[in-house]
Every structure is written in C-alpha cells, then in structure tokens.
C-alpha positions in Angstrom: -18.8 -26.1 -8.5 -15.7 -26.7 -6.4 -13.8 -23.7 -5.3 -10.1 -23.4 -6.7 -7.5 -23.6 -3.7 -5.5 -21.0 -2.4 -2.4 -22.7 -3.2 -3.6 -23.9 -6.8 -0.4 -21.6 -8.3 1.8 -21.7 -5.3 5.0 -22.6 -5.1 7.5 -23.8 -2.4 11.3 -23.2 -1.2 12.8 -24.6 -4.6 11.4 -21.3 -6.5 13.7 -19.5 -4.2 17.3 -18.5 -4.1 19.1 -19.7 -1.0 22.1 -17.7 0.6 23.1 -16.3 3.9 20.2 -13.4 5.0 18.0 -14.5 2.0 14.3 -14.5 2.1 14.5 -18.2 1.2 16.4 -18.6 4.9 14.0 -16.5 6.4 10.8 -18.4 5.1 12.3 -21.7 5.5 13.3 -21.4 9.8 9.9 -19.7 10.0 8.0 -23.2 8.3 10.8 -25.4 10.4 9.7 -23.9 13.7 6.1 -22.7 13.0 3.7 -24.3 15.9 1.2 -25.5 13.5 -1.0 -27.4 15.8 -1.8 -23.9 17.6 -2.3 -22.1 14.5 -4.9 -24.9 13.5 -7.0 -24.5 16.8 -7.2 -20.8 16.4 -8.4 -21.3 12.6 -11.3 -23.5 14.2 -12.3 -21.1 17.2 -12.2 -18.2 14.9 -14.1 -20.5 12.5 -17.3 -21.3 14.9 -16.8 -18.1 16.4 -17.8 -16.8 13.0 -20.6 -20.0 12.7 -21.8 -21.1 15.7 -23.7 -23.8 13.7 -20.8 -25.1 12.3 -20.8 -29.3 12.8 -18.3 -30.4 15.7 -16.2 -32.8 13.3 -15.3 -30.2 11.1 -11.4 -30.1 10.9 -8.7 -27.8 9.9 -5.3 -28.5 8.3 -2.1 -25.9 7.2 0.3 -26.7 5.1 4.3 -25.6 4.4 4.5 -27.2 1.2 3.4 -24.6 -0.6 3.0 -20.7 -0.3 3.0 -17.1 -1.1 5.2 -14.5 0.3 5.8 -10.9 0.7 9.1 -8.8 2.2 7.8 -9.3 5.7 4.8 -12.2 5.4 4.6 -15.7 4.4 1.2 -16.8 3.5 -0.6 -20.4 3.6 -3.2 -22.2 3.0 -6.1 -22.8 5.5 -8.0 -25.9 4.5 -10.7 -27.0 6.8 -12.5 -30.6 5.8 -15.4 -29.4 4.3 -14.3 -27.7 1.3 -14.3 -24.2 2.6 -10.5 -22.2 2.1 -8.8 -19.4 4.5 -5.0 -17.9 4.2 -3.3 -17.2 7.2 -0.5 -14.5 6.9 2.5 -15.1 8.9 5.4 -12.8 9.8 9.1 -14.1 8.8 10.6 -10.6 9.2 10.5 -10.1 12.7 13.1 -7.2 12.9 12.0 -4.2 14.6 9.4 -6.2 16.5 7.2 -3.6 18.8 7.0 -1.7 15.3 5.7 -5.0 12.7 2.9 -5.4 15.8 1.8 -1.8 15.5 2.0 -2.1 11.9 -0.2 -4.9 12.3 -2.5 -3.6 15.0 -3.0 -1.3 12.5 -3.9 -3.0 9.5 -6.4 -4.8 11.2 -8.3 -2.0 12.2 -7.7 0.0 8.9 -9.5 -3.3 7.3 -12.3 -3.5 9.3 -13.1 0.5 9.0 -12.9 0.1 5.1 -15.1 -2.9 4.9 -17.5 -1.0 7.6 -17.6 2.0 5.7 -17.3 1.4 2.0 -17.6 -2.1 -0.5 -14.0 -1.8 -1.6 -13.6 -5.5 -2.3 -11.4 -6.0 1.5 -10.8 -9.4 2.9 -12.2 -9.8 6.2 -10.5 -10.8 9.3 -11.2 -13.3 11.5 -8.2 -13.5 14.1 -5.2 -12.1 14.3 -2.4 -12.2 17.4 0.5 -9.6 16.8 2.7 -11.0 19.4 5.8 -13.6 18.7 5.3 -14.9 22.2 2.1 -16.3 21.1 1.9 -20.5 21.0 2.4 -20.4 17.2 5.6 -18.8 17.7 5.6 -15.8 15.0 2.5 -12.8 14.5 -0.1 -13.9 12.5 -3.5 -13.0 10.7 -6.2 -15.4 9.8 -8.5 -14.5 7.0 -10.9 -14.9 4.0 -9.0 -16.4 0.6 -11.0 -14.1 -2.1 -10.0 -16.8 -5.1 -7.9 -14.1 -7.8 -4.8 -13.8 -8.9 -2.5 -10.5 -9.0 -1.4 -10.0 -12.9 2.2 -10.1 -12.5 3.0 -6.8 -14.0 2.0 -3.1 -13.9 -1.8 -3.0 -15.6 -1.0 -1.3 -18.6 1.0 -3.9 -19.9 -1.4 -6.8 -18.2 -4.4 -6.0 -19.3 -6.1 -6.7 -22.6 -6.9 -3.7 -24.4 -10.5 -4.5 -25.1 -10.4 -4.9 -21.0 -8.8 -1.6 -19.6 -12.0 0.5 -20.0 -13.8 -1.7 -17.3 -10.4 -2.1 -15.5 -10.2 1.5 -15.0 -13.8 1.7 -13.6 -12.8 -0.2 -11.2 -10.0 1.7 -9.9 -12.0 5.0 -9.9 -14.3 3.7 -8.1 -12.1 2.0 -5.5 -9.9 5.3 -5.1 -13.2 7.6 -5.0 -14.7 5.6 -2.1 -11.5 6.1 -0.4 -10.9 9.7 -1.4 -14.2 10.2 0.5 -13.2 8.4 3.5 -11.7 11.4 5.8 -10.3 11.6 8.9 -9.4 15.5 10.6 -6.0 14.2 11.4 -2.8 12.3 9.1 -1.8 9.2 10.7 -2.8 5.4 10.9 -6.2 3.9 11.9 -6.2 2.7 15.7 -8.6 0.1 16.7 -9.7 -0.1 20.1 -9.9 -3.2 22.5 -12.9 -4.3 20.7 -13.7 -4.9 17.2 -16.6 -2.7 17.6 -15.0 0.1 19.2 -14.2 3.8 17.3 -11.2 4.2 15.7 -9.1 6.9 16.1 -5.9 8.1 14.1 -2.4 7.9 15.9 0.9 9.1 14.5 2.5 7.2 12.1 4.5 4.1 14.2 3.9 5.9 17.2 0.6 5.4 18.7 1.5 7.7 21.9 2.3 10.7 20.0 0.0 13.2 18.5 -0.3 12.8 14.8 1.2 15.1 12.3 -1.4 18.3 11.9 -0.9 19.7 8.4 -0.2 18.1 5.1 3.0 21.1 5.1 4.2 19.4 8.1 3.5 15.9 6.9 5.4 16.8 3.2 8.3 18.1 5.1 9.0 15.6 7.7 9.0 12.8 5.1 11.3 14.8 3.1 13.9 15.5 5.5 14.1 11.9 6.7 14.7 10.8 3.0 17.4 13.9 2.8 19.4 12.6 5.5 19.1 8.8 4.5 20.7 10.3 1.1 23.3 12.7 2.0 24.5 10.1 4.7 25.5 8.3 1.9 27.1 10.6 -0.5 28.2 13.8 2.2 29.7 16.0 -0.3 28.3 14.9 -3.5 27.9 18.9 -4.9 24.5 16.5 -7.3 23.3 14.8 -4.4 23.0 17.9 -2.4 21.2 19.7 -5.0 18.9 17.1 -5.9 18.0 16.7 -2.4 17.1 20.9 -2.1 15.1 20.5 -5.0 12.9 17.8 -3.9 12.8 19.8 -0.6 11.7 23.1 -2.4 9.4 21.1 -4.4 7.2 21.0 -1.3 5.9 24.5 -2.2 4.9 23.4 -5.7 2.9 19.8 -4.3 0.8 21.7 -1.1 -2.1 23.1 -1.9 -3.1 25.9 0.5 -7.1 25.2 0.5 -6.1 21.5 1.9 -3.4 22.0 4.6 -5.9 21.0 7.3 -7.8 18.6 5.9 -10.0 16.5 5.8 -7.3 13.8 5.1 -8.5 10.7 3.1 -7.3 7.1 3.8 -4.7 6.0 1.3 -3.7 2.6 0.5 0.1 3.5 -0.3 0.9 0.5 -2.3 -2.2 0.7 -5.1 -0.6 -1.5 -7.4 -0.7 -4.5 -9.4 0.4 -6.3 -6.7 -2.0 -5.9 -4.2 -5.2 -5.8 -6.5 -6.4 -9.2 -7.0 -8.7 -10.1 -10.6 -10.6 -13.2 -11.9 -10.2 -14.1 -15.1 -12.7 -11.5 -16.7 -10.7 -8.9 -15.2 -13.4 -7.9 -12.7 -11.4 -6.1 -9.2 -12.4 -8.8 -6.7 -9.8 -7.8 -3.9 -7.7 -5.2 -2.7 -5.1 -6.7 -0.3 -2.4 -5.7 1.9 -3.4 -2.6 3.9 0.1 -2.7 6.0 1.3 1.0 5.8 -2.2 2.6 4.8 -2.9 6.1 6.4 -4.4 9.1 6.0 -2.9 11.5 4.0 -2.3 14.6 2.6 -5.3 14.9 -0.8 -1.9 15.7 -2.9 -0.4 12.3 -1.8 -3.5 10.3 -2.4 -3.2 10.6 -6.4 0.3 9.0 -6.3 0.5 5.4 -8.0 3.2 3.9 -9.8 0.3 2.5 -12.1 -0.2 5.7 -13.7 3.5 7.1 -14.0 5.3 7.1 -17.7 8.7 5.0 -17.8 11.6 7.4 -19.2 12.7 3.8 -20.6 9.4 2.3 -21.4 8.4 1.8 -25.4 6.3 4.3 -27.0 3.3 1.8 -26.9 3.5 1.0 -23.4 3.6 4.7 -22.2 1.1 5.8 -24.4 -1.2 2.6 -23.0 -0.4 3.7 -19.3 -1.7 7.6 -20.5 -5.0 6.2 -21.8 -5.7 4.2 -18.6 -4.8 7.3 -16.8 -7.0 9.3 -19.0 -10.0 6.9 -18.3 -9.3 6.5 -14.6 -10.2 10.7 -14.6 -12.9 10.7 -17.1 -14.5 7.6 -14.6 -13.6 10.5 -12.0 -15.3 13.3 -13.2 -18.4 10.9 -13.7 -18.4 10.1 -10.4 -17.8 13.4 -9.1 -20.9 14.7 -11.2 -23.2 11.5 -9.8 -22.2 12.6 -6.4 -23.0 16.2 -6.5 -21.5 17.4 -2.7 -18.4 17.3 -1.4 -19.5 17.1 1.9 -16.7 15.4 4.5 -14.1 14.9 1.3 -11.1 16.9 0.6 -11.0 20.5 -1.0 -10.3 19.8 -4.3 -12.2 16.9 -6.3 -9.8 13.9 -7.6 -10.4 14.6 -11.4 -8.7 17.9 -10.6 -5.4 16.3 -9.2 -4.8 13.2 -11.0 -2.8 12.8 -13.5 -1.4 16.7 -13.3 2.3 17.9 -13.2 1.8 18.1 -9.6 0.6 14.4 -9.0 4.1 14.0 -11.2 6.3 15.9 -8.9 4.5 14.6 -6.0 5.0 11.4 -7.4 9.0 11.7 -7.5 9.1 13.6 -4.4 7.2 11.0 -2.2 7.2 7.3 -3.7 11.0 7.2 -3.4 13.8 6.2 -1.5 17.1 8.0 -0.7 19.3 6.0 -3.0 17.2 7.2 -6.4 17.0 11.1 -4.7 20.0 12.0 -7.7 17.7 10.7 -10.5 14.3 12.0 -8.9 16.0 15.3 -8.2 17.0 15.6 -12.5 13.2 14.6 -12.7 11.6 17.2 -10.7 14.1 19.6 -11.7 12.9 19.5 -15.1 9.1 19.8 -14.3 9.8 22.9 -12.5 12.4 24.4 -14.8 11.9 23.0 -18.0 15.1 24.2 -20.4 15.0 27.2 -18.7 17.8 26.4 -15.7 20.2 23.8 -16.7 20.9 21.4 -14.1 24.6 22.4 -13.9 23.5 25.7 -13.3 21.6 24.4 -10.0 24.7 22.5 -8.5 26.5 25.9 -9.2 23.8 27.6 -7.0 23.1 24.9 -4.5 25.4 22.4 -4.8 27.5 23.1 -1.5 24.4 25.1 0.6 23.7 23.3 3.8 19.8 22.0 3.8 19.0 22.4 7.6 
C-alpha cells in the first residue's frame, strides 16, 4: 500500500491573504529565494547517513507548490524517488535571529531526549542547521513525515463521542510520561556538540545564564514581564492595574510549597489540537512542534487550553470538554495506581492537580498575554473571591497602588 504524501491536503500562496507584513509575503520571498538545490543534497546525506545501504541513484526532490505553515516555519514536502516522504521545516520569521537559533538548538535536543527517554509518538530528526548563513539561505530542520492530520479544532468539539474515551487515553498517557520526565532545574533542554552527548538545562533564551531555581521565582518573573507588557499599554487604567495585582497575588494561591524545588517535569507548552497529529481512527500518532518546551514548575504542567470551559461556549460543548477532562484524570489515577512510586516525579501526583481551581487560576495567570490581563484579572478575581469582594471594590483598594 502506497503511502499518502505529505502535501496530499496542502495548499499554496492563493489560500493566503496578501498585504504589506503579511505571512503570505513572508512565505512567498522565503519560496522565491529558498536555495533548493542545497536543501536537496542535505536531505540525501542525511538520508544515507541514516542508511548506509541506500542505492546510489536514489534522488530527492522539494517542492514550493504546496505547503504547511506556522507563525515562524514553512513546511514542505521531501520526496525522494523511491516512494519514501520527509518534511523539512523552514524558518520565514527570521526576526530576532540569535534567539529563533537557540529556540531551535533547543528543540532539537528536547526531541531527541523525549524520543530517548519515553515512546511519546516524536518525529525524529535527521538534520537540522540553525544558521541563515547556511547555502539554503534560511534555518531549517529535516525530518520524518508521520502521515496524520491535526483536527482543526479544540478535541472536544472534533472528536466523535463514541471516540473521546480512547482519545483521552492517549493524552494521559502522553502527559504522564512527561510528567515523569524531571530535570533539578526550570529551563530548556541543551544538547551538546553531539547527538549523543548529555543534556543539560539552560535558562530560558539564554543559554549563558543560570536557569531560574524555584517554581516561586519562575511564577513571578513571568508575571512581572506580562505586568509591564500591560500597564505599558494602558498606564493609568485604575482596572488594568488591578487586574494586573491580582494575577500577581494569585501567585500565592498557584505555588505549592512541597514543589518549589523540584523535580521540574518537561512540558510541551502548546498541548493542543494543533500540534497532536491522529489517523483516521483517532489513534495519537504524533506530537509535533516542541519549539518553546521546558521544564517547569508541576503547577504549570496541568495547563491546556484543551481542558479549559469557554464563558461563551454552548452548554454541550462545555459540558463535552468537562467529560474529556474528567476521563483524562480517571486515565491518571489509573496510571498513577499501575505505577506505584513516585520516584524522580514531582511531589504531588497529576490526578491531584488537574482539572482543580488551581490548574484554572494557573491557567488564566500563565497561558495569557498582556492585552487579555483585564479579562483574566475579572477571571481570577472571581475564583478567589467568589461574590464575596465585588470587583469595584478591588479597583477601590488597588486600583491606583504601584505593583513594584
């Protein structure tokens, strides 16, 4: 049986809105003045580097024609001449560059210590060059095409019903063999000069400086960047402010004491529909895009916009997303109870975390940005308070108190 193509449900620059600074602009210079020759000839060295008994006439073609494509990648199609399919990712957001190479740096090794250490469905990597100086022209990443298909919407609404108890399997088992990968310190995976060489956690986009120690610290630095991006904005807002001291004070109601050093598990921060790839029975057969994974705090591993009510969703579709989040912790506590130690994992066992008011405020607090801090401020305002403090009572209180 012939293998379905990368590209099969691909489509090109027309599905794309065009406009000064658009991502159609962006993709369309990077496939004008992509060195595809190059990028060919490192598919085939990486290819009979990974089969030295592949036959010599064995060729390897890339098309532009079609494609995928993220914020910062562009991804095509690999097609060598005897049926066999790689993607190769390539950067079109090349902003910030010395950062996008760490980033990338990175993910590389992050991918290769998952796949080493766990059979979380990860694509593997053949070759990879993070520098735009490179003959290609632009950073790029050539690896296995795991044939599956994203489902184009959150996985409540996706999935068939008579589906979402094997669905949500899946994802407890993905996010328990990550929850049980632990590192001593918070910070991203850094590969040595070899592929075989120890990794070793560096802070966050800054590989010379020590990583963050505590999940306190880690909770509050995040926080006060996201404050200032905010109150930048709107200075002397009396909301704004508050909202922005209650998601800071709402650090004291996400840490838990037992965890604040560690162990730290790896967290994909984008677990989402869009990165989880399925074949057509619903079986998990990929889990993709490990860009800004690190090791976090336990508290901020349980946070996933998959498992979050909509204050505007329908009736059916929240009460759909509460029974995949109550079989994602019933799969949990199974797994916990198969287990039996908690050696090397984090304090407090998953099924104790997800799903809880604090996963909620955690949620609000950390999966942001600073333009939604007013709205996630009302939020986490009213898991703390309840009815009890009105929120006009808070901006009376804290409405004009400076946060540093």
């Amino acid at each position: 049986m012939s293998i379905q193509r990368p590209s099969v449900n691909w489509t090109g620059l027309d599905g794309l809105e065009p406009g000064p600074g658009s991502i159609h602009d962006r993709i369309k210079t990077v496939l004008s003045t992509i060195n595809y020759a190059p990028l060919e000839e490192a598919a085939l060295r990486a290819r009979r580097h990974a089969n030295e008994n592949l036959q010599e006439n064995i060729s390897c073609s890339i098309s532009s024609s079609s494609f995928a494509y993220g914020f910062n990648n562009v991804v095509l199609e690999v097609a060598f001449s005897d049926g066999v399919y790689w993607v190769t990712r390539v950067q079109h957001s090349l902003e910030d560059g010395q950062d996008k190479s760490e980033d990338m740096a990175s993910e590389i090794a992050t991918m290769r210590e998952v796949k080493a250490r766990t059979n979380v469905p990860v694509p593997q990597v053949f070759a990879y060059d993070d520098s735009s100086l490179n003959k290609v022209g632009y950073p790029y990443v050539l690896m296995e095409y795991i044939p599956g298909r994203t489902l184009g919407g959150t996985i409540a609404s996706q999935v068939p019903t008579h589906h979402l108890p094997k669905v949500a399997r899946q994802l407890a088992e993905v996010l328990h063999k990550l929850y049980g990968l632990t590192f001593s310190t918070l910070g991203q995976i850094w590969g040595g000069e070899k592929e075989d060489d120890p990794v070793r956690i560096v802070s966050v986009g800054r590989p010379s400086h020590l990583p963050v120690a505590t999940s306190l610290e880690w909770f509050f630095i995040q926080r006060e960047a996201e404050n200032r991006a905010a109150l930048k904005a709107h200075p002397d807002d009396t909301d704004w402010r508050t909202a922005c001291w209650i998601l800071k004070t709402a650090i004291s109601y996400i840490v838990v004491e037992q965890g604040l050093h560690g162990p730290f598990p790896l967290c994909h921060l984008d677990f989402h529909h869009g990165n989880l790839l399925f074949d057509d029975d619903y079986n998990l057969v990929g889990v993709i895009d490990w860009t800004q994974a690190q090791t976090v705090p336990m508290e901020r591993f349980v946070v996933s916009p998959e498992f979050v009510t909509f204050p505007a969703g329908s009736a059916e579709l929240n009460q759909k997303i509460l029974d995949l989040r109550l079989l994602v912790r019933e799969h949990f506590e199974e797994l916990e109870r198969i287990d039996g130690t908690r050696d090397g994992r984090p304090p407090m066992p998953l099924s104790q975390l997800f799903g809880t008011k604090r996963a909620e405020i955690t949620h609000k607090c950390t999966y942001s940005f600073p333009h939604r801090a007013l709205w996630d401020g009302r939020i986490v305002a009213r898991h703390i308070f309840g009815d009890v403090v009105s929120w006009e009572q808070l901006v009376g209180v804290h409405g004009k108190l400076q946060l540093d």
